[in-house]
C-alpha positions in Angstrom: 78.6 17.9 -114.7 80.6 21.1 -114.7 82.2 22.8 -111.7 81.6 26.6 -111.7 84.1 29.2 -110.0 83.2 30.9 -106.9 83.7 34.1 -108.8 81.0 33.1 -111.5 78.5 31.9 -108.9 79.2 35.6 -107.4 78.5 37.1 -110.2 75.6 35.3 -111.2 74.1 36.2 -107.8 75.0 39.6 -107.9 73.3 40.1 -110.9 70.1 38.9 -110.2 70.5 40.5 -106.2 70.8 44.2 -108.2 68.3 43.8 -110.8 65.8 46.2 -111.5 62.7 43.8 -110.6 64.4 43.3 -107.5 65.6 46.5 -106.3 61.8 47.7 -107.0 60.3 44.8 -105.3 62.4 45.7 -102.0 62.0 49.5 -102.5 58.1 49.3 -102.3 58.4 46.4 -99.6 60.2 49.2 -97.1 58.2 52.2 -98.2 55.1 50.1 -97.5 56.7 49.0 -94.2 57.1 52.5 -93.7 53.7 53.7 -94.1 52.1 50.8 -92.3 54.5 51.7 -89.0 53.6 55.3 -89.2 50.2 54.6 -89.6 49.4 52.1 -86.8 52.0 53.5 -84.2 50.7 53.7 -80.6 54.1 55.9 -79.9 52.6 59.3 -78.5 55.2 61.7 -80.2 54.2 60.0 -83.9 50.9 59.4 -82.7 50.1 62.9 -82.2 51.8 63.9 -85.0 50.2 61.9 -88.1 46.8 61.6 -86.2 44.8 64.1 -88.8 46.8 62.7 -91.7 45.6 58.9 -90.6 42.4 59.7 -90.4 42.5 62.0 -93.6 44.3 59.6 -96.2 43.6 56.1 -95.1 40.4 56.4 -93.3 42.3 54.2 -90.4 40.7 54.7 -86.6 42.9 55.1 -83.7 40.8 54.8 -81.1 
């Protein structure tokens, strides 16, 4: 068995951390996080604010 150097086990997580899979697997994970809290808020300011665009796009009811 062979004892790898800190600096190679960095790398070899760093490389698969930055990836391209990766980075779009977490970019549509917080843009759908995103939507879904602006969607189903019950704060009045954003509320009030997206309520014809809820009801428009996703068909969602508020009330």
């Amino acid at each position: 068995m062979t004892v790898q150097s800190s600096s190679s086990v960095q790398q070899q997580v760093a490389g698969r951390v930055l990836s391209v899979p990766v980075q779009s697997a977490l970019y549509i994970a917080l843009c759908s996080l995103t939507l879904w809290t602006i969607y189903f808020t019950t704060y009045p300011a954003i509320h009030d604010t997206t309520h014809s665009l809820r009801h428009h796009t996703a068909m969602v009811g508020c009330h």
